[in-house]
PDB file of N, CA, C and O in Angstrom:
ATOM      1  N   UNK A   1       0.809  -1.219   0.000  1.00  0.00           N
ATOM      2  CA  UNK A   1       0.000   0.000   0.000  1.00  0.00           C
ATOM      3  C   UNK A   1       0.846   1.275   0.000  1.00  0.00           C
ATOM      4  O   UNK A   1       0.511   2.367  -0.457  1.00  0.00           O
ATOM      5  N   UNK A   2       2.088   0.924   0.635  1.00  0.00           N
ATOM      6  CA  UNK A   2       2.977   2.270   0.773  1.00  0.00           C
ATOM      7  C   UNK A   2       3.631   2.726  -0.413  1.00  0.00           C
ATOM      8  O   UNK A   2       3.742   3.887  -0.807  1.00  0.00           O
ATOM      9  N   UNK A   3       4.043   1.689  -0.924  1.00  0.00           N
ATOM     10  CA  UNK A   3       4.824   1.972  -2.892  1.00  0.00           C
ATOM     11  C   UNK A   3       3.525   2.283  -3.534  1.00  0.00           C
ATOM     12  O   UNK A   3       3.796   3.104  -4.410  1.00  0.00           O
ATOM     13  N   UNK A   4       2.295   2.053  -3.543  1.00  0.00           N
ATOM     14  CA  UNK A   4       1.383   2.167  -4.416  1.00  0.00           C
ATOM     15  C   UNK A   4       1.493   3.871  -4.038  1.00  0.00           C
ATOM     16  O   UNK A   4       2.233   4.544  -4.755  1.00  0.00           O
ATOM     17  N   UNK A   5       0.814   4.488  -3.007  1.00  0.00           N
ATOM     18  CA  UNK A   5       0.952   6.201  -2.334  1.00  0.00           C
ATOM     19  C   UNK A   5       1.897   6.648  -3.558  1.00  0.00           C
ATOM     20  O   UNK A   5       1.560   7.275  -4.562  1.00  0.00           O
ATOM     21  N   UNK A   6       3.405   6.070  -3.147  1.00  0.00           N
ATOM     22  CA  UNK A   6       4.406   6.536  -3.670  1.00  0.00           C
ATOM     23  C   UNK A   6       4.465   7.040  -4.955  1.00  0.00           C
ATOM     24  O   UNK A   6       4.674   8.230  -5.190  1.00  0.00           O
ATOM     25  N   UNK A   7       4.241   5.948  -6.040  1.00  0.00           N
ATOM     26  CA  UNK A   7       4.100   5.741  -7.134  1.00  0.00           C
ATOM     27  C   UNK A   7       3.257   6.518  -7.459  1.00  0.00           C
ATOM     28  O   UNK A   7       3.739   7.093  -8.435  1.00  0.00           O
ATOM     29  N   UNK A   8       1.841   7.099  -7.181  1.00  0.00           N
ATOM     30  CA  UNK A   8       1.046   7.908  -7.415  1.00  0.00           C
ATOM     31  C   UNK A   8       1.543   9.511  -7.245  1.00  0.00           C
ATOM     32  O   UNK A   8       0.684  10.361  -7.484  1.00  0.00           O
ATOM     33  N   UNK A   9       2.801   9.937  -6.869  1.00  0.00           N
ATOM     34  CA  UNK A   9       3.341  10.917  -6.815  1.00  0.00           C
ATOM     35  C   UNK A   9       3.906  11.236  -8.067  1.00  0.00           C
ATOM     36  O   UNK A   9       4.038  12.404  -8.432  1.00  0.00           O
ATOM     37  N   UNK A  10       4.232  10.308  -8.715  1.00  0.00           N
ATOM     38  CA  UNK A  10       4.913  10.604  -9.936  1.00  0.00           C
ATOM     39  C   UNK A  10       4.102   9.957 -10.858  1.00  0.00           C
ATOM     40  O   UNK A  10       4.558   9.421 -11.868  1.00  0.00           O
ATOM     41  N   UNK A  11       3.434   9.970 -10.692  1.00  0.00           N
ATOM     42  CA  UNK A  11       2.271  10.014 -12.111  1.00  0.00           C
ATOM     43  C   UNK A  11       1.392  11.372 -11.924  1.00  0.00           C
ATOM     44  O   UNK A  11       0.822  11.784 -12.934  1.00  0.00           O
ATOM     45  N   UNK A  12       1.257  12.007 -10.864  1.00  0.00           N
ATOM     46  CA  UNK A  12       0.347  13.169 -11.214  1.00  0.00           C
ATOM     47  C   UNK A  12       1.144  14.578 -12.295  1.00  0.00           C
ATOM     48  O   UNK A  12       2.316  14.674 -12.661  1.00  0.00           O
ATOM     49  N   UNK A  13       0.255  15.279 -12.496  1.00  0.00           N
ATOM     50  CA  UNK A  13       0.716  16.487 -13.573  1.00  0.00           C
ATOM     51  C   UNK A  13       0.661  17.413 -12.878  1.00  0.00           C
ATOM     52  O   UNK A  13      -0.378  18.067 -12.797  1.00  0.00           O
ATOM     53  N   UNK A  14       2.037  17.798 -12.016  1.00  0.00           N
ATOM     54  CA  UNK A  14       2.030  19.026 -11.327  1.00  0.00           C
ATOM     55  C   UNK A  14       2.514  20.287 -12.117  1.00  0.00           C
ATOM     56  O   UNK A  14       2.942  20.262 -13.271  1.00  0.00           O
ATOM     57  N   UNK A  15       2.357  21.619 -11.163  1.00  0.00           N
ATOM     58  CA  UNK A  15       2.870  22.571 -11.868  1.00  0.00           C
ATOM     59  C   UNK A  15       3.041  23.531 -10.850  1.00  0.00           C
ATOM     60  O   UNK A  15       2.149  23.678 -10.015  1.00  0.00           O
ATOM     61  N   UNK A  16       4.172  24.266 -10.809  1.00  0.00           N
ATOM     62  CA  UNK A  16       4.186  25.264  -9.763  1.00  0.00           C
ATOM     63  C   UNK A  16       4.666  26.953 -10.314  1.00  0.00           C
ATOM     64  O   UNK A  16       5.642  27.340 -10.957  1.00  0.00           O
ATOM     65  N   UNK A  17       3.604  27.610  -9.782  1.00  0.00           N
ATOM     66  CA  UNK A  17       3.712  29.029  -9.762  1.00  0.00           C
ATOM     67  C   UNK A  17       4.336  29.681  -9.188  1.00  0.00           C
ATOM     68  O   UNK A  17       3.694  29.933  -8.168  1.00  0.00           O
ATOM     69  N   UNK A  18       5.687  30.403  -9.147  1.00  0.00           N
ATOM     70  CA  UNK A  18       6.315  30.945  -7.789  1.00  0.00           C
ATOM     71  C   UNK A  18       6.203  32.592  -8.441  1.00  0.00           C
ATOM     72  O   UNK A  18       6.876  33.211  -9.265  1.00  0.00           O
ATOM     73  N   UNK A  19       4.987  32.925  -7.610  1.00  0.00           N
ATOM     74  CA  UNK A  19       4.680  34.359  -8.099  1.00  0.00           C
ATOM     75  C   UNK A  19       5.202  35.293  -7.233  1.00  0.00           C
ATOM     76  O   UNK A  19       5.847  34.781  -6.318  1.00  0.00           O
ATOM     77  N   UNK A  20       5.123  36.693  -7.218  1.00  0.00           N
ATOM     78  CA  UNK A  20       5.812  37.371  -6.495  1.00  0.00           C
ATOM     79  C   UNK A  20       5.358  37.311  -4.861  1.00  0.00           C
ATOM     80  O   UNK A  20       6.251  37.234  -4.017  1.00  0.00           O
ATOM     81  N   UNK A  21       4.074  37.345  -4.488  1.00  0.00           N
ATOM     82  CA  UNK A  21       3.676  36.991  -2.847  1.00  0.00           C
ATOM     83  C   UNK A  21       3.116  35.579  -2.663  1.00  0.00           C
ATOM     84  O   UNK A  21       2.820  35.243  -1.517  1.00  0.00           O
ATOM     85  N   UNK A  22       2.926  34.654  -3.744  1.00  0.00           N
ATOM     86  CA  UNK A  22       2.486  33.510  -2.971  1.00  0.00           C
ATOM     87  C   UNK A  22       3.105  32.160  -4.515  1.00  0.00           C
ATOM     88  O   UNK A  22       3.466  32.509  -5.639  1.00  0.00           O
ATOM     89  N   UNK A  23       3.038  30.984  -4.085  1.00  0.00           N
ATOM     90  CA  UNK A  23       3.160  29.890  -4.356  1.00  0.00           C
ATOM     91  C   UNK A  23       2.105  29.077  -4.503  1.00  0.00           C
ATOM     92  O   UNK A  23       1.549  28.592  -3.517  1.00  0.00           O
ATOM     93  N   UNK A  24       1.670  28.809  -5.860  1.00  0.00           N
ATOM     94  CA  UNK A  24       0.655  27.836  -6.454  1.00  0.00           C
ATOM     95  C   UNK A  24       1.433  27.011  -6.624  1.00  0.00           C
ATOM     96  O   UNK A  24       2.622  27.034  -6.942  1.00  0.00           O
ATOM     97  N   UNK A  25       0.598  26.086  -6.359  1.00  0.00           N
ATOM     98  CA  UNK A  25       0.878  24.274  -7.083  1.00  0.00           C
ATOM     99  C   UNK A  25      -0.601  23.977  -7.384  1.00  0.00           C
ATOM    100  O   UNK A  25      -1.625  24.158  -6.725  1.00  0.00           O
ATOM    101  N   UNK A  26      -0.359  23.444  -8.635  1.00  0.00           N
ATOM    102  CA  UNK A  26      -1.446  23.152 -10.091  1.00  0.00           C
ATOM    103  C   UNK A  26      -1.726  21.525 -10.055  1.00  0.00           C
ATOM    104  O   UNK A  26      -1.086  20.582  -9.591  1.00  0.00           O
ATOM    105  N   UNK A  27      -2.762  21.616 -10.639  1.00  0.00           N
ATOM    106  CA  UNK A  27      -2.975  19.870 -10.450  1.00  0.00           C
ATOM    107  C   UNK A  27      -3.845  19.980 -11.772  1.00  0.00           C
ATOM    108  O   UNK A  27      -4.288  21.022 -12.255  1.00  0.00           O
ATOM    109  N   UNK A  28      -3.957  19.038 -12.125  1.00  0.00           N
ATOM    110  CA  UNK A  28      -4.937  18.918 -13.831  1.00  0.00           C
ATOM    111  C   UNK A  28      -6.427  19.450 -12.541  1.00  0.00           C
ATOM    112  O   UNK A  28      -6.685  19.022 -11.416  1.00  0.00           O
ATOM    113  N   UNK A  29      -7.111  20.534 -13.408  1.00  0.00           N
ATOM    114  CA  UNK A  29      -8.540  20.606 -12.714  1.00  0.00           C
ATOM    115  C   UNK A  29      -8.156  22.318 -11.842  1.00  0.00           C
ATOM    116  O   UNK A  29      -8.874  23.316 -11.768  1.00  0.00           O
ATOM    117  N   UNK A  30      -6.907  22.101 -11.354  1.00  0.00           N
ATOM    118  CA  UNK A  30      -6.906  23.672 -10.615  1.00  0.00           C
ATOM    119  C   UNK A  30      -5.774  23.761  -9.989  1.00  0.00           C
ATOM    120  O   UNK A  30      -4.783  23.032  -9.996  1.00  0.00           O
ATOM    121  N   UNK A  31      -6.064  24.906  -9.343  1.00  0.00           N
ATOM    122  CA  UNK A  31      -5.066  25.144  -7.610  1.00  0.00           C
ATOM    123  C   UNK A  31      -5.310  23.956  -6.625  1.00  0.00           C
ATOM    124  O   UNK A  31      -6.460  23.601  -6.366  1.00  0.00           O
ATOM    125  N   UNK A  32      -4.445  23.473  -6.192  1.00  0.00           N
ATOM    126  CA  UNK A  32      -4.318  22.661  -5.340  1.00  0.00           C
ATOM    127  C   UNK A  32      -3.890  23.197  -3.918  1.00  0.00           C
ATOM    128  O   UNK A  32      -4.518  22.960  -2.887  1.00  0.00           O
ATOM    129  N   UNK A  33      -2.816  23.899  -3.996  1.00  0.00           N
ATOM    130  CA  UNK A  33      -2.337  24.436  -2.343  1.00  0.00           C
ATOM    131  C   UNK A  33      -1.878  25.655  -2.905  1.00  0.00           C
ATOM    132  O   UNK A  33      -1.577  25.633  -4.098  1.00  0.00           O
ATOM    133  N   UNK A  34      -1.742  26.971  -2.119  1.00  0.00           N
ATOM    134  CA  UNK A  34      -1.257  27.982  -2.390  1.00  0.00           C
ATOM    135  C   UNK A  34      -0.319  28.467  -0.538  1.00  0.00           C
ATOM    136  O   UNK A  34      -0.702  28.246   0.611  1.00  0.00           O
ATOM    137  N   UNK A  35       0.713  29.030  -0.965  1.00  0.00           N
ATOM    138  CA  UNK A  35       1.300  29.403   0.350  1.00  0.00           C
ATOM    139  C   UNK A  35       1.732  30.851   0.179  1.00  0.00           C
ATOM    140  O   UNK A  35       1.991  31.313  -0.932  1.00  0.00           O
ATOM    141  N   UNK A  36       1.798  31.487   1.193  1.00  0.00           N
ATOM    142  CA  UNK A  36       1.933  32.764   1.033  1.00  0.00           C
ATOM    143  C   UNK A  36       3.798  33.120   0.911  1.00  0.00           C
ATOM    144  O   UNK A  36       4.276  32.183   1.551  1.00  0.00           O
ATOM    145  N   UNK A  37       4.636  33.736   0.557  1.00  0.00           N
ATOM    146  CA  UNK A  37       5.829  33.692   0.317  1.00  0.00           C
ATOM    147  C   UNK A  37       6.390  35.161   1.664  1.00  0.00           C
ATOM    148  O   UNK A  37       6.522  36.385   1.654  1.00  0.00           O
ATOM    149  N   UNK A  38       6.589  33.759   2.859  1.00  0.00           N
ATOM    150  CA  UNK A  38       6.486  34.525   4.284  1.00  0.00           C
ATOM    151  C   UNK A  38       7.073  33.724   5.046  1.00  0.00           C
ATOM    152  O   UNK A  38       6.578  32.628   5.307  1.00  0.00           O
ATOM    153  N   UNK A  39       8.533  34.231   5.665  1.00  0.00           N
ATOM    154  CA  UNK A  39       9.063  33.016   6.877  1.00  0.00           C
ATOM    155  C   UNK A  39       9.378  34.132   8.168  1.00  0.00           C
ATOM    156  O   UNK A  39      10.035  35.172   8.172  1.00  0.00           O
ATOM    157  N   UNK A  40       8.681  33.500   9.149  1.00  0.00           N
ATOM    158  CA  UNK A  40       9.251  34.132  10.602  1.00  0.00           C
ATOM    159  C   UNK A  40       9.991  33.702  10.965  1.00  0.00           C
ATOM    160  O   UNK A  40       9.805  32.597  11.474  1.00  0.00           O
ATOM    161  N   UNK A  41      11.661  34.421  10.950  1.00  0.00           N
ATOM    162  CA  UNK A  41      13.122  33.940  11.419  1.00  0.00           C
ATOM    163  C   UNK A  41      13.476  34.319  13.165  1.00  0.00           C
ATOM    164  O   UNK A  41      13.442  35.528  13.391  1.00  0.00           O
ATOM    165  N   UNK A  42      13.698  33.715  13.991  1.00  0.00           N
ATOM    166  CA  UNK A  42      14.365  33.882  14.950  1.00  0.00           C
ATOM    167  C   UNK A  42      15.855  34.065  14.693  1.00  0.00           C
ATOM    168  O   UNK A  42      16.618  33.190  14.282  1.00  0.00           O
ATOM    169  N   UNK A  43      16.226  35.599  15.057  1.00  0.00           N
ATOM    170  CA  UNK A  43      17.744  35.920  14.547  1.00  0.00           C
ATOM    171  C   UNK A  43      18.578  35.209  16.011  1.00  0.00           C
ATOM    172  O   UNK A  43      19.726  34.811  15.815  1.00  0.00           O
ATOM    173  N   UNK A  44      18.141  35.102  17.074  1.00  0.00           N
ATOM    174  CA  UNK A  44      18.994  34.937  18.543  1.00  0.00           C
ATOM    175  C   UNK A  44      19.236  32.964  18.065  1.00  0.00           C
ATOM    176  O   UNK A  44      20.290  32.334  18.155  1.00  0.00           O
ATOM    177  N   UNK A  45      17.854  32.429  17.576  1.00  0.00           N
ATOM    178  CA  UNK A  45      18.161  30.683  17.497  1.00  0.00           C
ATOM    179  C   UNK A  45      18.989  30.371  16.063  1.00  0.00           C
ATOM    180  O   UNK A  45      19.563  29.311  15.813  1.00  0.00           O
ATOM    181  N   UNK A  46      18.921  31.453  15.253  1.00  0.00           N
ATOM    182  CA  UNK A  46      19.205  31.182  13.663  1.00  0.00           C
ATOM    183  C   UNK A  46      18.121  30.062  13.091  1.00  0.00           C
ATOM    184  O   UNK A  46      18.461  29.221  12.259  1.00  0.00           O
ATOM    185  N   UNK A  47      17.161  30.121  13.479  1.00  0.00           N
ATOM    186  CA  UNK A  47      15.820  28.856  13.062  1.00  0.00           C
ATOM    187  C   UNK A  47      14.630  29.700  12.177  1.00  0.00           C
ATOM    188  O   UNK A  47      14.308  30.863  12.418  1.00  0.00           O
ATOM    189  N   UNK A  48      14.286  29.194  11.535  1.00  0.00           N
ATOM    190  CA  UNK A  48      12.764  29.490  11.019  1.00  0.00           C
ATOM    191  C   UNK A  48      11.727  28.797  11.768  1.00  0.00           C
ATOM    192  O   UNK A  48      11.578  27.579  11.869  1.00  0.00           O
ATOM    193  N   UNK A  49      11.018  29.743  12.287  1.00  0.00           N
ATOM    194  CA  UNK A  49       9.500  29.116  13.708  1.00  0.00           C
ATOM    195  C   UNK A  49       8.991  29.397  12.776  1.00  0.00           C
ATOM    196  O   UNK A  49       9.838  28.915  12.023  1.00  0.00           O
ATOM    197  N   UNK A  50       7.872  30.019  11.766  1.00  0.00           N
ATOM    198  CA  UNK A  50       7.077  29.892  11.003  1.00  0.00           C
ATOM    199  C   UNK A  50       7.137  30.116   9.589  1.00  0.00           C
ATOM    200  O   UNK A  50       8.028  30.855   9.171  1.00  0.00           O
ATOM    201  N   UNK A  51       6.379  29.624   8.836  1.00  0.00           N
ATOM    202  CA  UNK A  51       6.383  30.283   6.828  1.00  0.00           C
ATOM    203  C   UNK A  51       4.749  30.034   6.758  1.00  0.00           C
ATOM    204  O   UNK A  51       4.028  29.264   7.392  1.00  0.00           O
ATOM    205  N   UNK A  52       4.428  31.127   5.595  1.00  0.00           N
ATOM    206  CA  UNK A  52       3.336  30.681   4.969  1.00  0.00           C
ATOM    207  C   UNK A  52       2.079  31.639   6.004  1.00  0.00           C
ATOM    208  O   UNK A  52       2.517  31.931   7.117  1.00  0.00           O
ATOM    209  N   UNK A  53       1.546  31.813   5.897  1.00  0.00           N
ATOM    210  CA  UNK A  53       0.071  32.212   6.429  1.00  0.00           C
ATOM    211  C   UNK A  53       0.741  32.536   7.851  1.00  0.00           C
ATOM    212  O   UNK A  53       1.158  33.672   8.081  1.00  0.00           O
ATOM    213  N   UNK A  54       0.839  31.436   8.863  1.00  0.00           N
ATOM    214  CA  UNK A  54       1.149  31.731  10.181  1.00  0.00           C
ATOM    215  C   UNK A  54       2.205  32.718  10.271  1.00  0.00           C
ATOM    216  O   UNK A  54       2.066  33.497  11.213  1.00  0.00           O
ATOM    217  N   UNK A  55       3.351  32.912   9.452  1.00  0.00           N
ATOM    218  CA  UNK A  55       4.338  33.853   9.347  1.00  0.00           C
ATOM    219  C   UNK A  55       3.599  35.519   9.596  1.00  0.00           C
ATOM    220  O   UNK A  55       3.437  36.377  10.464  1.00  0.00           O
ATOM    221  N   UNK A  56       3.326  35.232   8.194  1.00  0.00           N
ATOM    222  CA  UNK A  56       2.105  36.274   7.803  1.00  0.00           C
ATOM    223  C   UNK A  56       1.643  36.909   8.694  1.00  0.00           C
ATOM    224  O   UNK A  56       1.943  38.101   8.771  1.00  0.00           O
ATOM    225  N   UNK A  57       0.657  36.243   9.771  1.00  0.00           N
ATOM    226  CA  UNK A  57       0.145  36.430  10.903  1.00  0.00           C
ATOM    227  C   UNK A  57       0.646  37.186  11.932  1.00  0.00           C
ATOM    228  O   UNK A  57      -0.012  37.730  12.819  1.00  0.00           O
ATOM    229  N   UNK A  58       2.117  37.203  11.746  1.00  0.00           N
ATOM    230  CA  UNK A  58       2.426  37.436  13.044  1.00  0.00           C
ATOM    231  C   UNK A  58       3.353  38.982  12.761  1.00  0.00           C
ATOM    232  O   UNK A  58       4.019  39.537  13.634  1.00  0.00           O
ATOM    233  N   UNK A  59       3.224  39.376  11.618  1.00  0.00           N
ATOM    234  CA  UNK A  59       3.911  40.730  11.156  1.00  0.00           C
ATOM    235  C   UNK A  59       3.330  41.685  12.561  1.00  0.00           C
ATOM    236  O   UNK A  59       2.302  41.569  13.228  1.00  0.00           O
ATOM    237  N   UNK A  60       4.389  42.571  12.647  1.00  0.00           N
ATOM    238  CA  UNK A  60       3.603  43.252  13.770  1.00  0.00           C
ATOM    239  C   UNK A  60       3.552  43.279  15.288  1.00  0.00           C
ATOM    240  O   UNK A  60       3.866  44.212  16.026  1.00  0.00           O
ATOM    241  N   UNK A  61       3.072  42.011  15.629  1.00  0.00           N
ATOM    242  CA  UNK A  61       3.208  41.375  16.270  1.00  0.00           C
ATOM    243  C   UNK A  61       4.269  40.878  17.601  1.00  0.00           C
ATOM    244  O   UNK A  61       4.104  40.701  18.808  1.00  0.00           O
ATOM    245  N   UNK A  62       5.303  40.781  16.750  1.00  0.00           N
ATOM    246  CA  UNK A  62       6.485  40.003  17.620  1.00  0.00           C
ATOM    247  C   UNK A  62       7.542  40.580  18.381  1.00  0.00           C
ATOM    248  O   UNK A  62       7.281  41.779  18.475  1.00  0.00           O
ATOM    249  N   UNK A  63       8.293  40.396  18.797  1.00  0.00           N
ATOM    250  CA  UNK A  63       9.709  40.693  19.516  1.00  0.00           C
ATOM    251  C   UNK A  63      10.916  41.227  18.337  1.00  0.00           C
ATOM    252  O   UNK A  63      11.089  40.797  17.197  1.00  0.00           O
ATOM    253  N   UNK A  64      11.468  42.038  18.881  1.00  0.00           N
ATOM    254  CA  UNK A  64      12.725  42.383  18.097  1.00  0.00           C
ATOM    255  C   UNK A  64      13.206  41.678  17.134  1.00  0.00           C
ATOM    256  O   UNK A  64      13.263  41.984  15.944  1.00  0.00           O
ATOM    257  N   UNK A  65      13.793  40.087  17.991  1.00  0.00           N
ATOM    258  CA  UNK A  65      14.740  39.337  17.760  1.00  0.00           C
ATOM    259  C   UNK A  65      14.358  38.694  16.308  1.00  0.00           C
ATOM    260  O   UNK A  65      15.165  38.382  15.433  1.00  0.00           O
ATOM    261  N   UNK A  66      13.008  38.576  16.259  1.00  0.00           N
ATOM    262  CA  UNK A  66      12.565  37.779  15.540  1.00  0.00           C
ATOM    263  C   UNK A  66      12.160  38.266  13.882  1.00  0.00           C
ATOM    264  O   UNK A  66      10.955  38.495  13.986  1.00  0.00           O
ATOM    265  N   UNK A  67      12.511  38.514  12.553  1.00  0.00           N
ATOM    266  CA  UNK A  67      12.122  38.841  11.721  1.00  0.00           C
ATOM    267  C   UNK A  67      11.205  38.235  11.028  1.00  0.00           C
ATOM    268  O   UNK A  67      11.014  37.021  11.110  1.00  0.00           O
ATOM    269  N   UNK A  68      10.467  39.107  10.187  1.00  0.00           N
ATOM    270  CA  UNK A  68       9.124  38.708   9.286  1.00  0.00           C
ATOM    271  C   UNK A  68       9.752  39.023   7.875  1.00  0.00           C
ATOM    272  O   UNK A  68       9.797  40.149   7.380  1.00  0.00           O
ATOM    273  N   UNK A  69      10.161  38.033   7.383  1.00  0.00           N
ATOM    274  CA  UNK A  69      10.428  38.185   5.840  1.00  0.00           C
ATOM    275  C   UNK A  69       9.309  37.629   4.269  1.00  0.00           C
ATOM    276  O   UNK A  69       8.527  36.691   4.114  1.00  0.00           O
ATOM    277  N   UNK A  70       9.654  38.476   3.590  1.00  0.00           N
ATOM    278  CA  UNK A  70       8.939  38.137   2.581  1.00  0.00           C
ATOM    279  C   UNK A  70      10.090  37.962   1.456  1.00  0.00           C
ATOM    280  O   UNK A  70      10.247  38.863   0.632  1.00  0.00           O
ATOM    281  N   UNK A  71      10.775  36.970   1.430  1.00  0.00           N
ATOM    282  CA  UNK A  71      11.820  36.607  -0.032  1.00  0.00           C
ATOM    283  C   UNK A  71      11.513  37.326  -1.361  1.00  0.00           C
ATOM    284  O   UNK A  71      12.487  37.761  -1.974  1.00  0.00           O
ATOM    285  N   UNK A  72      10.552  37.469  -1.770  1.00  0.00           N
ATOM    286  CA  UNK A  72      10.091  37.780  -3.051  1.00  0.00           C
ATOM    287  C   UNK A  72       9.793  39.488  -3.481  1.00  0.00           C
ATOM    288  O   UNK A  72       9.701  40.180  -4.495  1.00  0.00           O
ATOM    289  N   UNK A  73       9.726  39.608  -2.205  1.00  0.00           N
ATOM    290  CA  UNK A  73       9.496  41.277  -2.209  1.00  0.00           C
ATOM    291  C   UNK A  73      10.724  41.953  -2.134  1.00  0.00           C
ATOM    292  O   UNK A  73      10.615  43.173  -2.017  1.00  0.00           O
ATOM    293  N   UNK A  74      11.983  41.447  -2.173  1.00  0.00           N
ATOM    294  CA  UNK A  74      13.360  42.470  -2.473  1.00  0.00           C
ATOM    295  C   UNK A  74      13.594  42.241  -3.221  1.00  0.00           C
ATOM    296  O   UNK A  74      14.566  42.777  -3.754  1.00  0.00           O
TER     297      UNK A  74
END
């Protein structure tokens, strides 16, 4: 059952959009997932705690230490 999953990964017809604020992935029929092009960096851990929507979320929001980036927007 687990190679069958597998195998079904590479038979679908993907396609990906990397637009200037967000990330489509295409599937025959439509949009499938879209993510927003957004990572919340902790500069003190050197880690990424969030991307995508929750990032997003938290513009504003946070502590010094921590940056809200958008990659696509410089």
């Amino acid at each position: 059952p687990h190679l069958h999953r597998f195998q079904r990964l590479f038979d679908a017809k993907l396609g990906l959009d990397l637009g200037t604020m967000n990330l489509r992935v295409y599937k025959e029929g439509g949009v499938i997932h879209s993510f927003t092009h957004t990572l919340a960096i902790d500069r003190n851990q050197r880690k990424v705690i969030a991307f995508g929507q929750e990032a997003l979320e938290m513009l504003g929001k946070v502590p010094d230490h921590i940056e809200i980036l958008r990659p696509f927007d410089r």
